[in-house]
N, C-alpha and C positions, 0 to 999 in steps of 0.2 A: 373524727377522721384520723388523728394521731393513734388514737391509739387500734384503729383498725390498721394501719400500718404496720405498727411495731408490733401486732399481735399475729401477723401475714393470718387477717380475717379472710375465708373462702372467696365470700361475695367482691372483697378488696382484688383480691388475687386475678378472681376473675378478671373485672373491670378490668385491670392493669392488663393482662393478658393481651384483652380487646383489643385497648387501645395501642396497645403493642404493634399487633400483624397490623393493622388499620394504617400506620404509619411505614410499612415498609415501602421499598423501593420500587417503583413506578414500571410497569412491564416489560419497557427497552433495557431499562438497566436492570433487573434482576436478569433476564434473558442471557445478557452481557457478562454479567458477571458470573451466571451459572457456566457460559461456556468457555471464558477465560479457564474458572478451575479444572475441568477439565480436560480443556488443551493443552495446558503447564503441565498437568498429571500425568497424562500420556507424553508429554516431553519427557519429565524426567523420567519414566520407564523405558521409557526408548532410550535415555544416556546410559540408564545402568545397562541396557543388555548391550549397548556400543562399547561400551570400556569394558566390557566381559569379554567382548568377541575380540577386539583389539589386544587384548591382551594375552589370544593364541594365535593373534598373528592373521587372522582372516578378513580380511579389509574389506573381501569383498558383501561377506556378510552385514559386518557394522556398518558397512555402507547405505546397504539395504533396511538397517532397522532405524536410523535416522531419515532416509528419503522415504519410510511410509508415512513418515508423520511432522516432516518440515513447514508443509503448506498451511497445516492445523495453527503449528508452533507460529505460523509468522504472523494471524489473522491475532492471534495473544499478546505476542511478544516480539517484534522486529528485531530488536537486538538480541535475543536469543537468537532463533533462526539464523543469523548474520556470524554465527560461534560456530551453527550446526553446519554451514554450508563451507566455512573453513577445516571444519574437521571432514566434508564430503570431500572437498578436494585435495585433502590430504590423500584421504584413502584410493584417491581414483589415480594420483601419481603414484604411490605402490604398486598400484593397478597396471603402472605406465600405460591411461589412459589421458594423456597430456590438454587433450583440446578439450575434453569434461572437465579435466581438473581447472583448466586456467578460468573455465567459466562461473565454476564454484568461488573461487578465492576471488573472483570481481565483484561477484553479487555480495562476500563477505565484505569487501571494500564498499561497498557500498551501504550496504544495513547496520555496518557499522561506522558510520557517520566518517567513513576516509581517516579515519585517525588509527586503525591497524595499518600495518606494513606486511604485505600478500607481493608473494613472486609477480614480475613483470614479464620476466619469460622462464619458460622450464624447459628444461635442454636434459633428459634423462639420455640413456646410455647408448637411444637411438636416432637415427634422424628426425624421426617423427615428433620432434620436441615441438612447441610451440610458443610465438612471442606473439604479443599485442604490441602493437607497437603504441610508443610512446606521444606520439605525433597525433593519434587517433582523439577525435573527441569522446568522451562517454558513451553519447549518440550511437557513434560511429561503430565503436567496441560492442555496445548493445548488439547491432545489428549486423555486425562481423561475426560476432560468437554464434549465431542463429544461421545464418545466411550461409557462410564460408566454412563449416562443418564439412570433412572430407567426406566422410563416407555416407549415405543416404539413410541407414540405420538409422545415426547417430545428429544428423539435421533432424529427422521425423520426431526422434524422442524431445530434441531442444526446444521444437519449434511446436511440438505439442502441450511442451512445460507449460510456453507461452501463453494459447489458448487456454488452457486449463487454469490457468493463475488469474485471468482476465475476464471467465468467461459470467462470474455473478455479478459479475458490474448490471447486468439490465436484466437478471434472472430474477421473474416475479415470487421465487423462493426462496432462494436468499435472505439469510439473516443480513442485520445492518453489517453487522463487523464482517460479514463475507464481502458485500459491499463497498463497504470503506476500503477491506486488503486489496479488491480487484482494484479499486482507484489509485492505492497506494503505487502497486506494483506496476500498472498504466505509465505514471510516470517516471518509475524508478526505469523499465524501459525504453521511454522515450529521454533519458540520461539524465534526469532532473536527479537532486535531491529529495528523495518524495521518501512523507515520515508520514505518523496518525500522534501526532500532540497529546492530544483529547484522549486516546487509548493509553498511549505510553507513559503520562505524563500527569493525567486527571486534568490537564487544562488547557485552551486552545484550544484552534481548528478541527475537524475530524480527520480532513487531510491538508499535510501542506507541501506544495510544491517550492523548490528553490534550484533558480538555473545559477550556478555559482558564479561562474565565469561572466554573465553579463550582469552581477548581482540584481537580480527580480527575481520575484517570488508571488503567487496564487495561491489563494485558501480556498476550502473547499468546505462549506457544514451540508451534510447531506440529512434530505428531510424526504427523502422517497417514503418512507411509511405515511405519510398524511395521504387523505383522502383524495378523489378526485376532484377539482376546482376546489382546494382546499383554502381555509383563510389563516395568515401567518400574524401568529400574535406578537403581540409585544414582548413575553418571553424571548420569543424566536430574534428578534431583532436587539433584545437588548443582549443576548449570546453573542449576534453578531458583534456588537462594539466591543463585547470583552474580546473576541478575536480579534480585531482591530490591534486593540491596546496592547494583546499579546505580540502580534506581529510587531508593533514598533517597540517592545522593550528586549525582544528576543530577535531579532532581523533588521536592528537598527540601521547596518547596512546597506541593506536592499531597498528598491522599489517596491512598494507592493502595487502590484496591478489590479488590486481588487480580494474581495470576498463573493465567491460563488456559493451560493442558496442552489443546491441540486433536488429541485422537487416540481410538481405539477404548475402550473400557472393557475393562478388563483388571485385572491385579494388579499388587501395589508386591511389587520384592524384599527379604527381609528386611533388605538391608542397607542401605535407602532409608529413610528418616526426611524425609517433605516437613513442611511447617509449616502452620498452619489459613491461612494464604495462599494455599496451593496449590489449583487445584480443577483438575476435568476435564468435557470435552464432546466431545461427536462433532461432526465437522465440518457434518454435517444443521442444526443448530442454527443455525450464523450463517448458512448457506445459506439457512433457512427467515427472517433477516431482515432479507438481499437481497432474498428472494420479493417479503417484504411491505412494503418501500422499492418495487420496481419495480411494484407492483401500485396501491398510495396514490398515486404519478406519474401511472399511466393514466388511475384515475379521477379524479385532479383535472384531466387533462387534458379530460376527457366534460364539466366543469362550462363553461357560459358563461362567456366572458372577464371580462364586465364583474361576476363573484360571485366571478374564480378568486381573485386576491392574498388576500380572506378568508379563505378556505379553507383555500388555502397554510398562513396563519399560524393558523389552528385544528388542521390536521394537521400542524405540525412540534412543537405545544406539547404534544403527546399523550405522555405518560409513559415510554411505551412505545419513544422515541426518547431517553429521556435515561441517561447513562450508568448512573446505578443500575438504570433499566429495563431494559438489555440486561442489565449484569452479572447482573441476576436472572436471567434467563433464562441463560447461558453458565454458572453456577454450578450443573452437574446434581450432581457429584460431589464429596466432599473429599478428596484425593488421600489423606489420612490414615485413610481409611475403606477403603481399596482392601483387599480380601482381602491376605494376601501369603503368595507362594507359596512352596511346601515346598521 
């Protein structure tokens, strides 16, 4: 055997070969990983032709060569994205297109974990400046920057971004990581800290939400690719507890109100043991409250201008938008209650 090693014998080589591919990475993640490289590619092609164009001045172009390819970038890389959307709003205040820009530099506040400093108000050389006010919850600014858009153009594009960023969350073609980013974005949205661990990090949740301010926090491991009345192994569960452990060593702070399993209802196999942590829901659920985030937009947007910002802050204080109101709802099942199968 040594010495068909050290002699790289054909038949050796082979075998080794074999056994090589035979041990690669499992379909989700090779999938994963082929589209990360990808995405990142077309990122950085997109920055070289943005700092090209940048550099004669045309903003409005590099604008457009980073917005064809942001949404790709952030399904790869949230904090990149969160770089690109500070350079969008840069270029949309050259623009002196003020209420685009202010929207860019929050979302950058945001994907970058609130640790950059992005204008609070921008006051160019015309009236049309605009501030977010300080007073606003996340929530509330979410749903200001969408809602309270002057002109009717420029709400349709925002409020289409919207749709369009959320809309694979329950699309039966959708890849995972398209998946995961609509949930991410879901809650980045509804004004949470909302990150993907597991993507950005190699470890953790798929998605994790954090409401800062009332320190609680939601995980999310999304298992929509299993079958229908699917059975949740012991893998699946013993995942669950390293999310667990991560949450408490990384969110020592927080509450956590749980680890959400987003997949079919089905059975636990006996050799699964989850913890009253664990719950389940079918993906219809968060889907149904995107529905009613994108529905609450519309009609605030049917209210008179000069009654919307009320409004706003009467419909963002609604219950039913705070984390314990959703966890209620996402809490269908206790993964401990799951039948388990023979």
């Amino acid at each position: 055997m040594i010495d068909a090693v050290l002699s790289r014998n054909s038949s050796w080589i082979d075998f080794y070969g074999e056994s090589i591919n035979e041990m690669g990475l499992d379909d989700e993640a090779s999938e994963r990983t082929q589209q990360i490289e990808e995405r990142m590619t077309q990122a950085a092609l997109a920055e070289v032709r943005f700092i090209s164009t940048i550099w004669e001045r045309n903003y409005a172009k590099a604008r457009q060569e980073l917005e064809a390819v942001i949404q790709e970038t952030a399904q790869a890389d949230e904090k990149l994205s969160g770089w690109h959307n500070l350079w969008l709003g840069m270029c949309l205040e050259y623009e002196k297109d003020y209420e685009a820009a202010q929207e860019e530099y929050f979302r950058a506040y945001q994907r970058l974990s609130k640790k950059v400093i992005v204008p609070k108000t921008i006051s160019g050389d015309s009236h049309d400046g605009v501030a977010i006010l300080p007073a606003l919850t996340d929530f509330e600014r979410q749903i200001s920057v969408i809602a309270e858009r002057k002109s009717p153009k420029a709400y349709e594009k925002t409020f289409q971004r919207l749709r369009t960023s959320v809309a694979a969350l329950d699309d039966p073609n959708a890849s995972f990581a398209q998946q995961e980013e609509a949930l991410r974005v879901l809650g980045e949205y509804l004004g949470y800290a909302s990150t993907r661990p597991d993507n950005d990090d190699g470890t953790g949740p798929d998605v994790f939400w954090v409401d800062e301010n009332a320190q609680k926090c939601l995980a999310f491991e999304l298992k929509t690719g299993k079958k229908v009345e699917p059975i949740y192994y012991k893998k699946d569960v013993e995942q669950g507890h390293d999310h667990l452990e991560w949450i408490r060593q990384n969110c020592s702070n927080c509450l956590c109100l749980g680890l959400v399993y987003v997949g079919s209802h089905g059975k636990r196999d006996r050799a699964a043991n989850p913890s009253s942590e664990m719950y389940l829901c079918d993906i219809s659920i968060l889907a149904g409250i995107r529905n009613q985030l994108i529905s609450g937009i519309e009609d605030l947007r049917a209210i008179p201008p000069t009654q919307r910002r009320g409004k706003v802050t009467e419909f963002c204080s609604g219950s039913q938008w705070k984390l314990e109101g959703i966890t209620s709802k996402v809490k269908v099942y206790f993964m401990q209650n799951l039948e388990v199968s023979s």
